[in-house]
N, C-alpha and C positions, 0 to 999 in steps of 0.2 A: 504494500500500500504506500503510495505518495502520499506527504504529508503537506500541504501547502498554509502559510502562512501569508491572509490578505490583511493588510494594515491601511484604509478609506476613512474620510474623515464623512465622506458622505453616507449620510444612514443608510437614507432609501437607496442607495444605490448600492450598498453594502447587503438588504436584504434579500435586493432581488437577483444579486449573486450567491447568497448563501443557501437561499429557496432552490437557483439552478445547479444548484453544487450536489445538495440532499438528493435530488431526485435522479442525478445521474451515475452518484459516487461510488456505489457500487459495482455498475457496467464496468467503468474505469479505470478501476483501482487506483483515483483517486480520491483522499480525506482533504475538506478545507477547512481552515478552521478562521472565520472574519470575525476582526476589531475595529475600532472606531476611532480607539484612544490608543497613542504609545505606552501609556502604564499599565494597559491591559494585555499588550503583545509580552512587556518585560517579566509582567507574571508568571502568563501560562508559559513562556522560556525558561524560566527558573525550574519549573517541575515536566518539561514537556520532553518526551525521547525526539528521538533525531527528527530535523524539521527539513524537508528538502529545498522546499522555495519559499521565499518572500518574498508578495508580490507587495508592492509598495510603492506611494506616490512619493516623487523623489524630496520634498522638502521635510517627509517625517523618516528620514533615512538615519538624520544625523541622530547620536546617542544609542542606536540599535545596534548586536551585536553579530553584524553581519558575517563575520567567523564563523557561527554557529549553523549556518545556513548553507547547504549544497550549492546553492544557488540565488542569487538575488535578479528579481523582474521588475521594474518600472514601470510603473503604469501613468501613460500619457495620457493628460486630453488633449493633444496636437498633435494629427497623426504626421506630419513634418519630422518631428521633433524625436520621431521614435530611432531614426539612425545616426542623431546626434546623440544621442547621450553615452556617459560611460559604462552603464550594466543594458543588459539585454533590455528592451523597453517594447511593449503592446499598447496600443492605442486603445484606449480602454470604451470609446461609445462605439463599439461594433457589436454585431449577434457575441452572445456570451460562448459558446459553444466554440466558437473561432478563436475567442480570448484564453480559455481554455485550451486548445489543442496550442495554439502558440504559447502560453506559459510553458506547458510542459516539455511541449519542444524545445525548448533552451536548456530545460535541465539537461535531458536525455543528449542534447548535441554536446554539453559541455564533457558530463562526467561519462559518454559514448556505450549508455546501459540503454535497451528496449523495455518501458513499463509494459508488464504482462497484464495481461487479461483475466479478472478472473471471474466472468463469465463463459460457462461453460456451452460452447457451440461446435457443434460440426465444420465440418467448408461451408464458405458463401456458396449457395446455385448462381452458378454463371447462366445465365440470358441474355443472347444476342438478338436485336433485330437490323433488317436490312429488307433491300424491297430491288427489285433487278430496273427501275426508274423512278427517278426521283420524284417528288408530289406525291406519294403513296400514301402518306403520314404516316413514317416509319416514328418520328419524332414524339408526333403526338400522345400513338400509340404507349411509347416506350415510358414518356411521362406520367401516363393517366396508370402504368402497371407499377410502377414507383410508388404512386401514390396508393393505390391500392392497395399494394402490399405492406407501406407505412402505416397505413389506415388500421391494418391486420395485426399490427405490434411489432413487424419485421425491422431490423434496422438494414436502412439501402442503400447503395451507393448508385448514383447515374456518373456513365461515363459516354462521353459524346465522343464521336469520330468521325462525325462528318467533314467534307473539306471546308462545304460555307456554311457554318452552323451556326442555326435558329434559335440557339437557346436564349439570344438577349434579348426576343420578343418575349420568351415565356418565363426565365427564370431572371430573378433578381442578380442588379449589374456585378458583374465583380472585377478582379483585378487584371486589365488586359493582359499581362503577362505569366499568369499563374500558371498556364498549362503546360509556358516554354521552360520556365522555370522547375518545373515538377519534371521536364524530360530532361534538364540538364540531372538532377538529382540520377534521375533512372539510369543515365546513360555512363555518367561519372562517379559516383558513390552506390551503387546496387545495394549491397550493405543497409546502407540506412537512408534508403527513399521512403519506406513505410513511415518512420519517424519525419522525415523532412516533410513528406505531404502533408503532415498533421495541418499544416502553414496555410494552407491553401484548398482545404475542405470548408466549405460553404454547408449550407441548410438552405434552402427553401422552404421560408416560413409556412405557405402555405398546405404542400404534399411534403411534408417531415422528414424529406428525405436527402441526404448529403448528393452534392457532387463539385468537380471543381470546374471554374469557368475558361469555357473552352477560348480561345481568344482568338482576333480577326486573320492570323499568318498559319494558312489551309497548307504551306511547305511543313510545316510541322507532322502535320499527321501524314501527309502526303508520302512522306523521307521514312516514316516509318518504320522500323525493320521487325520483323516477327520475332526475335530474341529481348527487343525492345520491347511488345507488344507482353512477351510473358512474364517481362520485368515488373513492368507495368500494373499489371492484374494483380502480382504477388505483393509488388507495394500495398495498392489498396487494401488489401487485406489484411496486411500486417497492419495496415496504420491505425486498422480497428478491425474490431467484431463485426464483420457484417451477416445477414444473414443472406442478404441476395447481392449481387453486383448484376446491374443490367446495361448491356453494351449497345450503343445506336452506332450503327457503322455503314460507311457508305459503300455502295457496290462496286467501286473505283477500285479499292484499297486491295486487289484481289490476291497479293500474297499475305495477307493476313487473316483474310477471311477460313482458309484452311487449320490459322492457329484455334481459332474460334471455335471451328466445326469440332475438332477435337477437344479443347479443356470446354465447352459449354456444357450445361446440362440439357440445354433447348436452342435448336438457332431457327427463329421464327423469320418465316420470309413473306412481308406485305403483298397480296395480288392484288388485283381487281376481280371483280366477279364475268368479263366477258372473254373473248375467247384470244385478244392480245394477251389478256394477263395470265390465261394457261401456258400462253406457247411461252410465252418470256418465264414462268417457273418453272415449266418442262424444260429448257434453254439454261436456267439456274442450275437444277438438281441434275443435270447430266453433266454440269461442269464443274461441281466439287464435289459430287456425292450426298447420296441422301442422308447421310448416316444419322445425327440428331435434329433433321430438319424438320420441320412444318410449316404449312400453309395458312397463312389466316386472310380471309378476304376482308378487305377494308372497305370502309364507305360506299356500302351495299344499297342499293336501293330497293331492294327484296324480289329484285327479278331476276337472281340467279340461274341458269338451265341446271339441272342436274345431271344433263351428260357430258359438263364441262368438266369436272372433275371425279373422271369414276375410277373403279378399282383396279388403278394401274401406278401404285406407288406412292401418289399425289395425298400429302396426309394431311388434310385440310382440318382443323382442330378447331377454325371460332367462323365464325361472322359475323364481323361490327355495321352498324350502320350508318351511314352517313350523317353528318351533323352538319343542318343549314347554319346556324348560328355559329357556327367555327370558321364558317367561309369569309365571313363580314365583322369578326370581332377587332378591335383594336390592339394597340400594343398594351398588356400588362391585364386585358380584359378578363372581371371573373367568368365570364362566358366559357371562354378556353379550359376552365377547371372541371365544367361539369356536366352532365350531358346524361341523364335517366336513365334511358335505355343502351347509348352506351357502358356506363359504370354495367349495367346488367348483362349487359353479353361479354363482357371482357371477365369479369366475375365469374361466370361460368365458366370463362376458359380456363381461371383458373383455378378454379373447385375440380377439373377435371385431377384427376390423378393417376390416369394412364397414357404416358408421353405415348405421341403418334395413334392416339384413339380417334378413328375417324368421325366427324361430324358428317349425320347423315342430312342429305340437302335435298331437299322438296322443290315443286317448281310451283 
């Protein structure tokens, strides 16, 4: 267990760190323990076992017996100011969760230990989608199953791979270069990218579930290399517990897509429901193999044939329906979030429990 030591002169902003601290500290294995006042940090020092971090705003730094402490963190309110100072420093009005993962971060890069987990989980299910032409709403798809499965108690990660990716209409902005930075880590430290990502893991307030923001330079994912790609996966997993990682990846990227097919546990390929969007995943599945594939037909408008895909391989598992209101939402719209009969067919697909169970399709 990490022990962290927050020293705020601000209450309310003291509680509502200490409220996010109780609720996640378990997961974590991290303990916080918040003061308000320096005579009440010097107390619980006197009688407290080993304290890892103290996070602290720098003008109650002085008199504190920083010796004591594995690590000392900063806490800015100017996010400027956080690469000037002398000890590690986090800009403190950001989602908490990100303040969080960067505190810990500094310890773990200083004294080069990984905090364990001790929650107890399996592997993440990896979940790939992809679509053999663009506009499928592979994107959408992959967000609304994010959400879903955060909805279920699952902890998620989204990891985008698109070359020109949509996420800054749907997900909250973040830091243009966090993705380039997270592949320097992968590509230069393997060791401890899991730790480094901690940096650059986001929350999306809304669907609870992590990912980091993919940024506007498509040579990044482009350059790619498959040894990359499984660095990559294993970071995220080290850097937390997840229980799902779900991958949006574009059909460009096609020596990666074979890494996919193999470490996933599902690699879901968007169609359409006419007879282009059979030949183009007949045209898919004969060019990497069926092996954990499926078929979901997207933005159906309930005139499916059902001799489009019959019993010749083709493992069509859902049918979503089209959403008018997604066509014409704006940027950051709660439209984009939610969709009834959507959430209801996607829900099913995933209450199914037999990968590759075909969905029998009526006309």
């Amino acid at each position: 267990m990490l022990n962290i030591v927050m020293l705020d002169e601000d209450v309310h902003y003291m509680e509502l760190f200490a409220a996010y601290a109780r609720s996640v500290n378990t997961a974590s294995g991290v303990s916080v323990h918040a003061f308000s006042q320096k005579e009440k940090v010097l107390e619980f020092m006197a009688a407290a076992p080993r304290v890892h971090i103290l996070l602290v705003q720098s003008h109650l730094l002085p008199g504190l017996p920083v010796e004591r402490f594995g690590c000392v963190v900063l806490l800015s309110e100017h996010l400027l100011m956080t690469q000037q100072l002398s000890y590690p420093a986090v800009y403190k009005y950001q989602p908490l969760n990100q303040l969080m993962n960067q505190t810990v971060a500094s310890y773990t890069e200083q004294h080069a230990v990984r905090l364990p987990s001790v929650k107890q989980r399996g592997p993440a299910r990896l979940i790939a989608f992809s679509s053999a032409s663009g506009g499928s709403g592979v994107t959408t798809v992959a967000l609304q199953t994010a959400r879903l499965l955060a909805e279920q108690g699952d902890s998620v990660f989204y990891l985008n791979l698109e070359l020109l990716s949509s996420t800054a209409v749907l997900l909250p902005a973040g830091g243009e270069h966090d993705f380039s930075e997270c592949m320097y880590y992968v590509k230069a430290h393997p060791n401890q990218s899991g730790t480094k990502l901690t940096k650059f893991i986001r929350q999306d307030p809304a669907g609870q579930f992590d990912y980091i923001q993919c940024g506007a330079d498509w040579r990044e994912r482009q350059e790619m290399t498959a040894e990359e790609l499984q660095r990559l996966l294993k970071a995220i997993q080290d850097a937390k517990s997840y229980d799902a990682v779900l991958i949006d990846i574009h059909i460009s990227l096609t020596r990666l897509i074979p890494v996919l097919l193999e470490a996933c546990d599902r690699f879901v390929w968007l169609a359409s429901g006419d007879t282009a969007g059979k030949h183009r995943s007949k045209a898919i599945l004969d060019s990497f193999g069926a092996g954990h594939s499926e078929i979901i037909i997207n933005r159906s408008l309930g005139n499916i044939a059902p001799h489009l895909y019959p019993d010749q391989g083709f493992p069509v598992t859902a049918v979503l329906p089209f959403v008018r209101e997604w066509m014409t939402a704006g940027e950051g719209s709660a439209q984009l979030r939610y969709s009834a009969a959507f959430t209801e067919a996607l829900q099913q697909w995933l209450d199914s429990t037999t990968r590759g169970a075909e969905l029998m399709l009526h006309g």
